[in-house]
N, C-alpha and C positions, 0 to 999 in steps of 0.2 A: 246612574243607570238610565240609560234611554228608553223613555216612554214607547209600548208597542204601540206599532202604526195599526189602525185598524181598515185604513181604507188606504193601505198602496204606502205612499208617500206621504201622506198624512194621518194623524190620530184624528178622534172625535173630535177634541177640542181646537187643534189646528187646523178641521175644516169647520167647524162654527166660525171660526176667525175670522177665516177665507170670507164665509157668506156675510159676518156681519160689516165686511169693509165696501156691500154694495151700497150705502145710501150714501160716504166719504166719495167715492167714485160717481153715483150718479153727479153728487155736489160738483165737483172736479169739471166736469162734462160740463154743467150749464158756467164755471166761472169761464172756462179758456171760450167758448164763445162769446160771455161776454165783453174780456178781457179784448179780444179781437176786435169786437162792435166798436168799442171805447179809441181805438188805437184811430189818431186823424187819417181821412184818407191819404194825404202825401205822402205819410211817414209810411203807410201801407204798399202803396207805388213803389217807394226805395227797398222794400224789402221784398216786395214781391217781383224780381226781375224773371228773365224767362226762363221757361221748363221749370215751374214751381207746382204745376198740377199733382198732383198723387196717387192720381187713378191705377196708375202702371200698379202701385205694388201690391191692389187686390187679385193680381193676374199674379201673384208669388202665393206657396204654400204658408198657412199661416206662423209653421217654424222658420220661414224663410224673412216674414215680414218681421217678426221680432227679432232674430237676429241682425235684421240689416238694422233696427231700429237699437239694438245695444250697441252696434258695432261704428255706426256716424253719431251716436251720443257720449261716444269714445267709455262706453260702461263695460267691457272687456273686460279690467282690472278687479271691475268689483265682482261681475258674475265670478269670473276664476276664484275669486277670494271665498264666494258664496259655497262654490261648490267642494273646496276645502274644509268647510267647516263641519264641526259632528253633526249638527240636525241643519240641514241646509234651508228646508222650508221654513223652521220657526224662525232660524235667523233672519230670511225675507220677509215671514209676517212682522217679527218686532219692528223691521226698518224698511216698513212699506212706505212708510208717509215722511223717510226723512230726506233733508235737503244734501245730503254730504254724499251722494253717492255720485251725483254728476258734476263734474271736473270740466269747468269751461273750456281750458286750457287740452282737454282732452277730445272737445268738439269735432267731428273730423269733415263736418258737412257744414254748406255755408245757413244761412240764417232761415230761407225760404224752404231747403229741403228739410228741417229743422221742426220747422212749424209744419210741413206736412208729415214728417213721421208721427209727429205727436197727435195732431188731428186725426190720424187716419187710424190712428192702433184706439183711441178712446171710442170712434166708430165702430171699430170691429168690436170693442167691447158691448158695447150699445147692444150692436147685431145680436150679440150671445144673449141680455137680456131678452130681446124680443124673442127671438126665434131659434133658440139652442144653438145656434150657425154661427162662425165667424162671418166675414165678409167674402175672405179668400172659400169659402165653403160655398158659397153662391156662387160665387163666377165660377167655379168647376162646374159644377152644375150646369150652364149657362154654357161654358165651353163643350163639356163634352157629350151633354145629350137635349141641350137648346133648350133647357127647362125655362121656361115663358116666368110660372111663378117664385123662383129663383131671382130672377132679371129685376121683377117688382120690389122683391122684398129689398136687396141692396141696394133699389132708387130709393125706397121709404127711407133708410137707414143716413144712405149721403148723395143727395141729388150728384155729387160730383160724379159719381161714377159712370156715369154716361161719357166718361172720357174715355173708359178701359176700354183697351182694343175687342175684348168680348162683348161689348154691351154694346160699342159705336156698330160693329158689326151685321149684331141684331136688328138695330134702328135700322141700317143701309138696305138691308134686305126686306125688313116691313115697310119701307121707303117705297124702292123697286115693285113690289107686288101690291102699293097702296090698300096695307092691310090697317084699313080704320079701328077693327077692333083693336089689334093692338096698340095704335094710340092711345085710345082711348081709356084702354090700362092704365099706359107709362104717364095722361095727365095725372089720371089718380095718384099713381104712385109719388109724382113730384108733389104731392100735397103734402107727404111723409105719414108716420105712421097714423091708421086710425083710429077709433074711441077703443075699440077693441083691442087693440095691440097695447096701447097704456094702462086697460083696466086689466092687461093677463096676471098672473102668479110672476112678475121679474124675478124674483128672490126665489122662486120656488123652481123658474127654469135655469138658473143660474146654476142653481144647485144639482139639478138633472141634469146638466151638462159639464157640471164639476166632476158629478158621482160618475158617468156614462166612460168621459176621457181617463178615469183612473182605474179603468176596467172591472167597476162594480155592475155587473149588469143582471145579478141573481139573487135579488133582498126580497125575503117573504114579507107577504102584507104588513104583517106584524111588526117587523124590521124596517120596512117604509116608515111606515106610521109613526114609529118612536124616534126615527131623525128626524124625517121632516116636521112635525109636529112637537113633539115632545124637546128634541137638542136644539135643531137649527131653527125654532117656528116659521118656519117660509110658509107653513099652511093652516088653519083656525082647525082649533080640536071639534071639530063637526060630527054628527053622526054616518056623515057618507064619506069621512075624510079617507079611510082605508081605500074604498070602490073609485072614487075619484081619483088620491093618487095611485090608484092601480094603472089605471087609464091614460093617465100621465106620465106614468114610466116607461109604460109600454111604447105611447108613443114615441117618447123619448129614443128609447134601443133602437128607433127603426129609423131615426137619422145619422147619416152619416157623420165621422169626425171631424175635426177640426181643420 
């Protein structure tokens, strides 16, 4: 008999899962750069031939960016298979971390756009630690009502993105109107994130934007409190810990989704 889901698509224990697979993920993040660092420059040059940038596909919906990122990693066969199965989530959580789901031979993109899919999706993951936002969540923003602190936050996240037609844009115009302030942001920004964006709750925003997108967005205090603290510990059993994540949920409901 099938465990009842208590949040949507997932039970309690299959989103503790979800949240405990962030410090595997964070790890992940720091090996492929420095699996990259490691790689000689020449051998970098041959794979790097042209149009390898990836900026383009934070200007895609973030359903759009991972679709295109299952569908050039030729992973079609396994998501179909996924979504066949009786509990389709647990079966992604058991086989998050295995190697047999991608099929070389099923590759459908060459080796550069390759390394940019995968770069650019652990980014956007990043993004969601910092700032409940995918990547593709910023640049809307940036696109469609020139949010300035939008534009910052996805340089902190991947200096790259100063290549998406939204962000080159920006620049061209604060270019044109030599608006120093806003340089003087975007240096910041290329510095990437600051003390304060590494000291936030990752785990705990992680979680508010797990819980936000599966359209929990009416947990009394008391019901806060006992996930974040008590199932998932994304937050220290504190005596302000109820008022605080109160505060943090709230803020949470009032960004947009993914």
């Amino acid at each position: 008999m099938t465990a009842p889901k208590e949040f949507g698509k997932l039970t309690a224990e299959q989103f503790m899962k979800l949240v405990a697979a962030l410090p595997e993920l964070r790890r992940q993040q720091g090996e492929l750069r420095d699996v990259i660092s490691a790689v000689p420059q020449a051998r970098l040059d041959e794979l790097l031939v042209e149009n390898y940038n990836w900026a383009a596909l934070y200007e895609c919906s973030f359903q759009e960016h991972v679709a295109l990122v299952v569908y050039c990693l030729g992973l079609s066969p396994y998501v179909r298979s996924l979504a066949t199965s009786p509990d389709p989530q647990q079966r992604a959580l058991d086989e998050m971390w295995g190697d047999h789901r991608v099929d070389e031979g099923l590759i459908r993109a060459p080796p550069q756009a390759v390394l940019g899919l995968v770069y650019s999706l652990q980014r956007t993951i990043f993004s969601v630690m910092l700032y409940q936002r995918s990547m593709s969540s910023l640049l809307a923003e940036v696109r469609e009502s020139g949010n300035e602190d939008a534009l910052f936050k996805a340089v902190r996240v991947d200096r790259a993105v100063l290549a998406a037609p939204s962000v080159a844009d920006r620049i061209a115009r604060a270019e044109l109107r030599r608006d120093e302030a806003f340089f003087r942001h975007l240096r910041s920004a290329l510095k990437g994130p600051l003390k304060k964006h590494w000291e936030a709750y990752s785990d705990l925003r992680y979680a508010l934007f797990t819980l936000r997108e599966l359209g929990f967005d009416k947990l009394s205090d008391a019901q806060l409190e006992r996930l974040m603290v008590d199932q998932l510990k994304v937050y220290p059993p504190t005596a302000s810990a109820r008022k605080n994540l109160r505060a943090q949920y709230q803020q949470s409901r009032k960004i947009k989704t993914i």
